[in-house]
C-alpha positions in Angstrom: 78.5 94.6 92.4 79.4 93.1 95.7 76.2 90.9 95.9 78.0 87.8 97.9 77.8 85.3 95.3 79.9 83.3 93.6 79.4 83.3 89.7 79.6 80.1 87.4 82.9 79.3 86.4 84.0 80.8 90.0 82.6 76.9 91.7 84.9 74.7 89.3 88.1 76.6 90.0 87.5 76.9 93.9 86.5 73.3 94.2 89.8 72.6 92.4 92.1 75.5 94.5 90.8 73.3 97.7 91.9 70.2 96.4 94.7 71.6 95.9 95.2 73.4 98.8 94.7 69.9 99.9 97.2 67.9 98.1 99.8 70.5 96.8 101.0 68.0 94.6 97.7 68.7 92.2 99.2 71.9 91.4 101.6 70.6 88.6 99.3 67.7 87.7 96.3 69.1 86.8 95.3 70.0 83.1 93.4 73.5 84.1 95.8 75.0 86.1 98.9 74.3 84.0 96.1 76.3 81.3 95.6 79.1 83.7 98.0 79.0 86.6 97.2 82.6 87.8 93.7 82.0 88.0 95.0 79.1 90.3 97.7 81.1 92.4 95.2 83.8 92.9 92.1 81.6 94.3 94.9 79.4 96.4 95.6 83.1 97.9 92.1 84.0 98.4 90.8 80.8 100.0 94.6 81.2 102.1 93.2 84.5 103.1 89.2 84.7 102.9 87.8 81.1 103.2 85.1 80.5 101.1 83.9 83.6 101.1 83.0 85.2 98.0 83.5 89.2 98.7 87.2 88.8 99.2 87.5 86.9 96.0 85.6 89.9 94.0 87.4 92.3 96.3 90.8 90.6 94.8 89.4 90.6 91.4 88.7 94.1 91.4 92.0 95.0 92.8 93.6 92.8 89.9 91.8 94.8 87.4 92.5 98.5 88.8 96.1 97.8 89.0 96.1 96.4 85.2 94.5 99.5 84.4 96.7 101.3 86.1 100.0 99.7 84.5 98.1 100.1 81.2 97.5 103.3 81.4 101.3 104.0 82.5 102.6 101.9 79.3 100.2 104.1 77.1 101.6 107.3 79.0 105.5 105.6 78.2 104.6 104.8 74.2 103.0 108.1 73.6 105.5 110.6 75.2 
């Protein structure tokens, strides 16, 4: 799971979270994060935090997940009592 890689998609949106990183001002001017601006805000964060290094991005990804589980699985718990 944890196999330090990065995955295909994974190399466009970190070249782009350094630029940005870079020149802030690429945040509201660029086409693919005004698409998917949490993707962004995340990978800004994890380079912020990890560098380039791919484990803390899949360690963020996984915690991401669990806690969407987690507030799923509360909502469905709320709806069905």
């Amino acid at each position: 799971m944890f196999d330090n890689y990065f995955f295909s998609d994974d190399f466009e949106i970190l070249s782009e979270s350094i630029n940005i990183y870079h020149n802030p001002y690429k945040f509201i001017s660029s086409p693919n994060v005004i698409s998917t601006p949490i993707i962004f805000i995340t990978y800004l964060i994890g380079l912020k935090i990890f560098g380039i290094n791919p484990i803390g991005y899949q360690i963020t990804n996984l915690i991401i997940h669990m806690a969407n589980i987690l507030l799923l699985g509360i909502f469905i718990s709320i709806l069905f009592n």
